[in-house]
N, C-alpha and C positions, 0 to 999 in steps of 0.2 A: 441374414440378421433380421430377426424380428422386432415386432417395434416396441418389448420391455427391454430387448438390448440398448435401441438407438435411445430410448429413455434413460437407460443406465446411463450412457457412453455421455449424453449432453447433461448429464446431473453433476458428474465426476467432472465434465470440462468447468461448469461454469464455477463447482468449487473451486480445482483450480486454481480459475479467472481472479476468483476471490481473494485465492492466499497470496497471487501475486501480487494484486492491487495493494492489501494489506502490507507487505512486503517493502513494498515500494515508498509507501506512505509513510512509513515506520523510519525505514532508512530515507528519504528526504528531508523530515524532520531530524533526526538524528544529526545530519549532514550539515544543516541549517545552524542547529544548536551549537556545533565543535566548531561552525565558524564564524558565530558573533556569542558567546555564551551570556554574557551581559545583555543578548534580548529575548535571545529564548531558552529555556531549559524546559528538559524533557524526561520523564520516567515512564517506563515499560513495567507491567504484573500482568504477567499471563496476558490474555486478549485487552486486557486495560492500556491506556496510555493519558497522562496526563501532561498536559504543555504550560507551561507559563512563560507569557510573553507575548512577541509579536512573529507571524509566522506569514513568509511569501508566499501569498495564494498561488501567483505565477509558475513556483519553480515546483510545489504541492501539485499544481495540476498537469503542469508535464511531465513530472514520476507516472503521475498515473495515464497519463495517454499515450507514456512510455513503455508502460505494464500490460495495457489493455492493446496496445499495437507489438508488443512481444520485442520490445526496445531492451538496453541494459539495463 
């Protein structure tokens, strides 16, 4: 493996890394919303997302340490 491979190989991971974290953070919020709707609601467009309300940084940041440790 030369080293424009190992360059490929860690471009494609850390995109990846990306669409997981994205993922994660999408579906947290989402989760969040269908279970107090009255604090938060949520809309998706393509890469956009918009929130109104109030949103638990808490359970936000462990999706994501859940995503970036390769958790559900």
């Amino acid at each position: 493996m030369g080293a424009g491979d190992l360059t490929n190989v860690i471009l494609r991971s850390e995109a990846m890394m990306e669409d997981e974290i994205r993922e994660a953070i999408v579906a947290e919020l989402q989760r969040q919303a269908e279970a107090d709707p009255a604090r938060l609601r949520i809309s998706t467009d393509g890469d956009k997302l918009t929130a109104d309300g109030e949103i638990d940084l808490d359970g936000l940041a462990m999706a994501i340490v859940g995503a970036v440790a390769g958790g559900p």
